[in-house]
LOVEXLO-900247 format. One record per atom (N, C-alpha, C): atom name; y, x, z negated. Coordinates in Angstrom, 1 decimal. Layout:
BEGIN
<pt a="CA" c2="Y" c1="X" c3="Z"/>
...
END
This chain:
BEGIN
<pt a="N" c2="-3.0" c1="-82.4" c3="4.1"/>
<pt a="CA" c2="-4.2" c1="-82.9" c3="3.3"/>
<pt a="C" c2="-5.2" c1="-83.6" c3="4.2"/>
<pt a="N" c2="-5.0" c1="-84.3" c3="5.7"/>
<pt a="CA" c2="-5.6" c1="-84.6" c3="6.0"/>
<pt a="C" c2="-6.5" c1="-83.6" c3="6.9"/>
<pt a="N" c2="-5.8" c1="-82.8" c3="7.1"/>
<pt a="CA" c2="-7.1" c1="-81.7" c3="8.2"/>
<pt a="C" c2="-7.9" c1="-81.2" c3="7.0"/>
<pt a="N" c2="-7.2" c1="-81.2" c3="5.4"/>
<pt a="CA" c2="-8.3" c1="-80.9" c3="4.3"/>
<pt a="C" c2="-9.5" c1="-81.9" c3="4.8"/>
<pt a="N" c2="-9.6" c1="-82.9" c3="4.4"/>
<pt a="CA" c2="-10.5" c1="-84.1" c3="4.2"/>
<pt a="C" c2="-11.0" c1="-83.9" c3="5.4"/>
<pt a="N" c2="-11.0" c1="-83.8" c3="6.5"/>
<pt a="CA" c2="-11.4" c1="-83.9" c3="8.2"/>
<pt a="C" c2="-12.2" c1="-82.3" c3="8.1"/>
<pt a="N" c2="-12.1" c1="-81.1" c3="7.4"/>
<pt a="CA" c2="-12.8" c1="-80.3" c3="7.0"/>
<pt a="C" c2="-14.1" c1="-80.5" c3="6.2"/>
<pt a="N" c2="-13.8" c1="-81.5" c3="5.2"/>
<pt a="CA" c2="-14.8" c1="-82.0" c3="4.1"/>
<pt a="C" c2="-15.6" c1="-82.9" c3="5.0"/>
<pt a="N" c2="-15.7" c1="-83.7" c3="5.5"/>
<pt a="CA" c2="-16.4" c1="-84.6" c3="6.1"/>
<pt a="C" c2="-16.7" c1="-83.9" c3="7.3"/>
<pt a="N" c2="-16.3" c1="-82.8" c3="8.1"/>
<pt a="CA" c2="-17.1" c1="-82.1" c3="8.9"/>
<pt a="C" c2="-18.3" c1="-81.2" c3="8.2"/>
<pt a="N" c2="-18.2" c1="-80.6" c3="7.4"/>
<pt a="CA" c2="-19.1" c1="-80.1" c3="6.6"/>
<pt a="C" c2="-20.0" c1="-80.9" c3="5.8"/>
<pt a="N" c2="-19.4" c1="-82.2" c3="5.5"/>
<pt a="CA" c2="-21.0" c1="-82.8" c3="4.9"/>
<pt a="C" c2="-21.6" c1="-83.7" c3="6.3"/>
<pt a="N" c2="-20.9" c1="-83.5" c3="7.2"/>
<pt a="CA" c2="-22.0" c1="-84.2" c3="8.1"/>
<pt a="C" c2="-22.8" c1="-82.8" c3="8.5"/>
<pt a="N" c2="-22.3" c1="-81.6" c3="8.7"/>
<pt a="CA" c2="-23.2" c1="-80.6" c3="9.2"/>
<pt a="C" c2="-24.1" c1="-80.4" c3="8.2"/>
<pt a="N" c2="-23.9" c1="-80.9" c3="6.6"/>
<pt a="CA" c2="-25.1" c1="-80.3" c3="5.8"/>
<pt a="C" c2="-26.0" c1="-81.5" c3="5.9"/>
<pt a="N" c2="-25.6" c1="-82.6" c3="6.3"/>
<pt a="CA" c2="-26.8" c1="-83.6" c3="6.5"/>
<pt a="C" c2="-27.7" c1="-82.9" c3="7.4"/>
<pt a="N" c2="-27.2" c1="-83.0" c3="9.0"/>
<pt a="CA" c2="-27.8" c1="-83.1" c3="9.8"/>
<pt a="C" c2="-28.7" c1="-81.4" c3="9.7"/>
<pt a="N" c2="-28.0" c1="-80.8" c3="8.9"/>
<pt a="CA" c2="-29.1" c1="-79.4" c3="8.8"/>
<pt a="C" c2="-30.0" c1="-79.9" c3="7.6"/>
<pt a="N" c2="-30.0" c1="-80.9" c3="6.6"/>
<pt a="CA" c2="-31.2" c1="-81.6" c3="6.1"/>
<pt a="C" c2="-32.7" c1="-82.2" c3="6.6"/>
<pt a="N" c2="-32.0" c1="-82.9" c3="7.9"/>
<pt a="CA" c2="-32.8" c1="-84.1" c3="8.6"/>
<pt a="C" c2="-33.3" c1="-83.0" c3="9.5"/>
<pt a="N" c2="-33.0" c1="-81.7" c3="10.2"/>
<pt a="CA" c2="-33.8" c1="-80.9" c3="11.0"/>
<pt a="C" c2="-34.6" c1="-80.3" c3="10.0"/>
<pt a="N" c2="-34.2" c1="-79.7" c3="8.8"/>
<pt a="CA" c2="-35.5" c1="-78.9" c3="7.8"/>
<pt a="C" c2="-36.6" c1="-80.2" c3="8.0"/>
<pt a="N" c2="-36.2" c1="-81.8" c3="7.8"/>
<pt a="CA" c2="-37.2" c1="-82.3" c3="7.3"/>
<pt a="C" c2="-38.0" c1="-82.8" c3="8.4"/>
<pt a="N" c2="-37.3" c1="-82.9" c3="10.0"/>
<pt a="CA" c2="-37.8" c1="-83.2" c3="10.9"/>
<pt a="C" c2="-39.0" c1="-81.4" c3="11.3"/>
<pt a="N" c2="-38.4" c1="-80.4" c3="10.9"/>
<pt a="CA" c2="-39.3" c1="-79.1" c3="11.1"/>
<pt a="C" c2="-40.7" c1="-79.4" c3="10.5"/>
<pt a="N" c2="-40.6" c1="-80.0" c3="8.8"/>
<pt a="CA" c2="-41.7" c1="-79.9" c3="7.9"/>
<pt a="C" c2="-42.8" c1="-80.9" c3="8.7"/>
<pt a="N" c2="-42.0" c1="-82.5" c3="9.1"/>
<pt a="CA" c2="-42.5" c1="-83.1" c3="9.9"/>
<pt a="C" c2="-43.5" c1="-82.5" c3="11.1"/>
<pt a="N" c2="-42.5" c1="-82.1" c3="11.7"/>
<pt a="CA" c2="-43.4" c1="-81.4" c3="12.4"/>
<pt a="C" c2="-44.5" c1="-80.6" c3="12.9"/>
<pt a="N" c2="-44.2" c1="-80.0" c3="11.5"/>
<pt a="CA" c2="-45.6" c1="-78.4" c3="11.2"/>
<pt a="C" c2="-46.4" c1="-79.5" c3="10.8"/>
<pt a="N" c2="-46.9" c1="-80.2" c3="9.9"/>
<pt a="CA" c2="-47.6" c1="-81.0" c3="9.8"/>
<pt a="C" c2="-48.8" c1="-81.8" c3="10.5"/>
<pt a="N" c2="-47.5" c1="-82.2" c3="11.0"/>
<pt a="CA" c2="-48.1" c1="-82.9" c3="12.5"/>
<pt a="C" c2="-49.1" c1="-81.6" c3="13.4"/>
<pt a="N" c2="-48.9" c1="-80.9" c3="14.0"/>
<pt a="CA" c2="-49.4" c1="-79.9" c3="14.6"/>
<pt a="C" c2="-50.6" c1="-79.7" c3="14.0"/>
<pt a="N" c2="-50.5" c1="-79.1" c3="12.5"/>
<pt a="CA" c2="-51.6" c1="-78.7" c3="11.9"/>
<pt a="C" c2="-52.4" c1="-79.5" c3="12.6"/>
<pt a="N" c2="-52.5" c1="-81.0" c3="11.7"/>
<pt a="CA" c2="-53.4" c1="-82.3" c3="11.9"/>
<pt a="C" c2="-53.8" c1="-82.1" c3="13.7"/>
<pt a="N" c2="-52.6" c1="-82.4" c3="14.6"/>
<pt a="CA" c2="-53.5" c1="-82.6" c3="15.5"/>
<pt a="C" c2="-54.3" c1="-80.8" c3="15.9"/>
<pt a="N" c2="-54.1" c1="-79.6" c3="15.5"/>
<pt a="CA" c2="-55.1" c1="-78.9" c3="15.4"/>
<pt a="C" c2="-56.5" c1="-79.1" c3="14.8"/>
<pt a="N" c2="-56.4" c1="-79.3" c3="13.5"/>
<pt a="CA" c2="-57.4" c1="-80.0" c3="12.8"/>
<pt a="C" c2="-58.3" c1="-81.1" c3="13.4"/>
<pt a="N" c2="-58.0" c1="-81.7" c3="14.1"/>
<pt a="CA" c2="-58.7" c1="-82.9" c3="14.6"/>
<pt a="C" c2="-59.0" c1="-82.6" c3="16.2"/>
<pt a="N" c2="-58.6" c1="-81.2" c3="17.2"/>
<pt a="CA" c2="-59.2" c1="-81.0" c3="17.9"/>
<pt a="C" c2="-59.8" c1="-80.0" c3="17.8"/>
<pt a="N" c2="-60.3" c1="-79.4" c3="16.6"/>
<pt a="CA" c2="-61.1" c1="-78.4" c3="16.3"/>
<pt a="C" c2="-62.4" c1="-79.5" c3="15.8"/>
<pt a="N" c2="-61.9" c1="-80.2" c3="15.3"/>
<pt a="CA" c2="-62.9" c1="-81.3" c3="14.6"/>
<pt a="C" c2="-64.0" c1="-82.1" c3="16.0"/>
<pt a="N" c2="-63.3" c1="-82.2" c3="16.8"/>
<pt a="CA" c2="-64.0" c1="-82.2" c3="18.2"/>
<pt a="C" c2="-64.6" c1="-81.4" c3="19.5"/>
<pt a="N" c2="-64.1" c1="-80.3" c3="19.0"/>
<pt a="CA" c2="-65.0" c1="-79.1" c3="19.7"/>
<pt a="C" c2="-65.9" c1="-79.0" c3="19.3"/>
<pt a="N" c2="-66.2" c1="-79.2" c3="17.7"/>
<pt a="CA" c2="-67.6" c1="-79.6" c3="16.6"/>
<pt a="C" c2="-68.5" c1="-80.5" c3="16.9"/>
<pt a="N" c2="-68.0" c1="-81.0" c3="17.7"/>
<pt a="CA" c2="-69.2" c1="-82.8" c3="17.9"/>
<pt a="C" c2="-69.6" c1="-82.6" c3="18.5"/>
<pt a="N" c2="-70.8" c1="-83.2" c3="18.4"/>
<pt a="CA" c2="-72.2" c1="-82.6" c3="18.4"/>
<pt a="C" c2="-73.2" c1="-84.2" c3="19.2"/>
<pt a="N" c2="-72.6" c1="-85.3" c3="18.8"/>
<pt a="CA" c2="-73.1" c1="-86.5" c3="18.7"/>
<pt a="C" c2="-72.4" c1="-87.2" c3="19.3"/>
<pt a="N" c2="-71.1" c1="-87.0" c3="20.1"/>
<pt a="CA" c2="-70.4" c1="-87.6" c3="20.7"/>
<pt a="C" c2="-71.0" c1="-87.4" c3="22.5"/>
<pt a="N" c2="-71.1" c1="-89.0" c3="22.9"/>
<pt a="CA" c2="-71.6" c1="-89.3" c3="24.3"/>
<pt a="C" c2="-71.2" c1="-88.0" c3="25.5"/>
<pt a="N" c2="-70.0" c1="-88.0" c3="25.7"/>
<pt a="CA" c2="-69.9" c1="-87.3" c3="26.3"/>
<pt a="C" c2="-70.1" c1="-85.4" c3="26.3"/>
<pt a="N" c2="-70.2" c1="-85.2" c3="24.8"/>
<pt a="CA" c2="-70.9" c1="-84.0" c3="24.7"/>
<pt a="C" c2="-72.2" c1="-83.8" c3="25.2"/>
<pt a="N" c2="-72.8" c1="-85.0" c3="24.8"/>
<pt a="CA" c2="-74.0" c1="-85.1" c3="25.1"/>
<pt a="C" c2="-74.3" c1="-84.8" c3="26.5"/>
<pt a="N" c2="-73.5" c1="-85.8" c3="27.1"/>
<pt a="CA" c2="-74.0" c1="-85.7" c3="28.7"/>
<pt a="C" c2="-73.5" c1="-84.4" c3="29.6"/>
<pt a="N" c2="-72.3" c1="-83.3" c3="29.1"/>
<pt a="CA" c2="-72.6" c1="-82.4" c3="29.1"/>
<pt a="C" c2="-73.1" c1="-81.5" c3="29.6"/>
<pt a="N" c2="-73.8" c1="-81.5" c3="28.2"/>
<pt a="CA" c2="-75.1" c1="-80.5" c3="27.9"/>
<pt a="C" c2="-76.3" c1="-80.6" c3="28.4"/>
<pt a="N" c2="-76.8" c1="-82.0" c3="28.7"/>
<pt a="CA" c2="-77.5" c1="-82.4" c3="29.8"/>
<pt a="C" c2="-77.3" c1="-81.9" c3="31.5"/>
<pt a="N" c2="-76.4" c1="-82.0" c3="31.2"/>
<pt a="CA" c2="-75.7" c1="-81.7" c3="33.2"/>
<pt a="C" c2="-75.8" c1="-80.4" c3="33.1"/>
<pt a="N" c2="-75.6" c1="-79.9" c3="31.7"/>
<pt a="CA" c2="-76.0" c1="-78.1" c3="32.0"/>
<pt a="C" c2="-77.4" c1="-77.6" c3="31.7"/>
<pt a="N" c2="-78.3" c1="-78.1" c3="32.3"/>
<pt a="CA" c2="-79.2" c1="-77.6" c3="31.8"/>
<pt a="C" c2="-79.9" c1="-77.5" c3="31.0"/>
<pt a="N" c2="-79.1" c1="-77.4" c3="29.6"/>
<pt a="CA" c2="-79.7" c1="-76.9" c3="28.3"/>
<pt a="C" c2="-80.5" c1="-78.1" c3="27.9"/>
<pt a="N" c2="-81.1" c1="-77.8" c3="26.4"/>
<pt a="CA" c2="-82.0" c1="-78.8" c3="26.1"/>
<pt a="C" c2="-81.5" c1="-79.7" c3="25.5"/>
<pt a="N" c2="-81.7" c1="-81.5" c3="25.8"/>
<pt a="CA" c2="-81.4" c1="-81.8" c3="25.2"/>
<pt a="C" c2="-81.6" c1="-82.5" c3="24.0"/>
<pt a="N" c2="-80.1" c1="-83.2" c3="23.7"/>
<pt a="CA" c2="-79.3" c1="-83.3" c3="22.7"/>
<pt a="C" c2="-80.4" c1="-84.4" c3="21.8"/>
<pt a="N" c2="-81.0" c1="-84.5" c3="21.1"/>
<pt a="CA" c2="-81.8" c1="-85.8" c3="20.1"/>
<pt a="C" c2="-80.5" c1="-86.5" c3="19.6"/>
<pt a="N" c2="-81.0" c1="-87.8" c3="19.9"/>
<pt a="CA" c2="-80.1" c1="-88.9" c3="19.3"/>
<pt a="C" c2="-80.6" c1="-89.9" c3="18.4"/>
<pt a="N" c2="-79.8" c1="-90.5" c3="17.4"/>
<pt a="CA" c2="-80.5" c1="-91.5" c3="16.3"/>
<pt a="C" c2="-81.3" c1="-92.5" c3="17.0"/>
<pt a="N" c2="-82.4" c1="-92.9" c3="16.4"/>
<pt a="CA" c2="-82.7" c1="-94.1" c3="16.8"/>
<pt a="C" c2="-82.3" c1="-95.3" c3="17.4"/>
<pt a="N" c2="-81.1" c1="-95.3" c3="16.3"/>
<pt a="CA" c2="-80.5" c1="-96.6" c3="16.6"/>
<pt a="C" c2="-79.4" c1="-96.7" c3="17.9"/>
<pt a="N" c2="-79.4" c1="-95.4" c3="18.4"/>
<pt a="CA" c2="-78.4" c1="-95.3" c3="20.0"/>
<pt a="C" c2="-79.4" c1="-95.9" c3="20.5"/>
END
């Protein structure tokens, strides 16, 4: 009876720990997306200093800034 029970309790720790990786996976696609999302989000800027300067160093025309910079 006891290698029963020592079977049972090996199987529910394996079905935990194959819980906590699904949710460490979902975790982690998540995460990715976002930091994809937010370095796409900065390939986009347009207004950030060092874009600015840049585009300046290259040449091109530059960049108009608010006023209030």
């Amino acid at each position: 009876m006891a290698w029963f029970r020592g079977l049972l309790d090996t199987q529910k720790l394996l079905r935990r720990q194959q819980q906590r990786i699904a949710t460490l996976e979902e975790e982690n696609t998540a995460l990715r997306a976002q930091n994809q999302s937010m370095r796409e989000g900065m390939r986009r800027c347009v207004t950030c200093d060092y874009r600015i300067d840049f585009k300046n160093r290259q040449g091109q025309a530059p960049v108009e800034t608010s006023p209030a910079e």
